[in-house]
C-alpha positions, 0 to 999 in steps of 0.5 A: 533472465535478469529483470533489466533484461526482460522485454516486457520492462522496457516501458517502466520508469523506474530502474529493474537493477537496482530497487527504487520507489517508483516514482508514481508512489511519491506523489500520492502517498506518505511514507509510514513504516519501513516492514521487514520486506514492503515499503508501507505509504498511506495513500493519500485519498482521505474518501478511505483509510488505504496502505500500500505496501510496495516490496522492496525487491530490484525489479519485482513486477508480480508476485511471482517475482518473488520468492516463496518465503518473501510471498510468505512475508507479503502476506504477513504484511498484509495482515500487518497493513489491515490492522493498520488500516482499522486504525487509521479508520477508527481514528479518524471516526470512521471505523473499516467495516471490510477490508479490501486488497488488490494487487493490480499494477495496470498503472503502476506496474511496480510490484505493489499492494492495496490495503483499503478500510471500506465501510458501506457509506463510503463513496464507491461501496460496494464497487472498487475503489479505483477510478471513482471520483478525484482523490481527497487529500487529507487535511492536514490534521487529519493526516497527522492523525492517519500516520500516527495511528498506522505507524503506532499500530505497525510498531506495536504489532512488529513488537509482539511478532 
């Protein structure tokens, strides 16, 4: 069955024919880098350095959506995204202690992945991460700094791989 033809689809706001971000993503994250197969945005919560990588597959709602070299690719990018995520971290002086990676979709059900830096004194250690407070936004130093250090780090290690 066609993914625009899926029953369980009727409810998502973005189209299952053709892929486009959800829109959910453009208001809570910052573009970083286009990978070779996920869209990776920085989430836009200051509390903790935080990738998302959002395959870009029309109407890929799981993981089993996906094909079996293309979930060989998201775990490359995962691993991509957490190096990334430590340099976010340890610009910003906050060096990641733990990497966290979920893939839930309850609120968003585009097929997409959390990468999260956590370290014990953070807000919500060493529960999860969702749902815990009102985000931060970054200032915008802070930002500048977040986006570069993740998209240097993606450049340098697409380069060597």
């Amino acid at each position: 069955m066609s993914p625009a033809a899926r029953p369980d689809c009727a409810r998502w706001t973005f189209p299952l024919d053709k892929f486009a971000l959800s829109t959910a993503f453009l208001g809570t994250s910052e573009p970083v880098a286009n990978l070779k197969l996920c869209a990776a945005r920085l989430h836009n919560d200051a509390r903790w350095p935080w990738i998302v990588l959002i395959p870009r597959k029309t109407g890929a709602l799981e993981l089993e959506h996906l094909s079996p070299a293309n979930r060989h690719q998201l775990t490359e990018e995962i691993v991509l995204a957490g190096s990334a995520v430590r340099a976010i971290g340890a610009a910003l002086g906050r060096p990641v202690e733990k990497l966290n990676v979920g893939q839930l979709g309850n609120v968003t059900p585009q097929l997409h992945v959390h990468v999260v830096g956590r370290r014990p004194d953070d807000a919500a250690w060493p529960g999860p991460v969702w749902g815990v407070g009102d985000a931060v936004p970054y200032t915008p130093a802070a930002l500048t700094a977040a986006l570069a250090a993740a998209h240097d780090m993606l450049k340098q290690l697409q380069a060597t791989s």
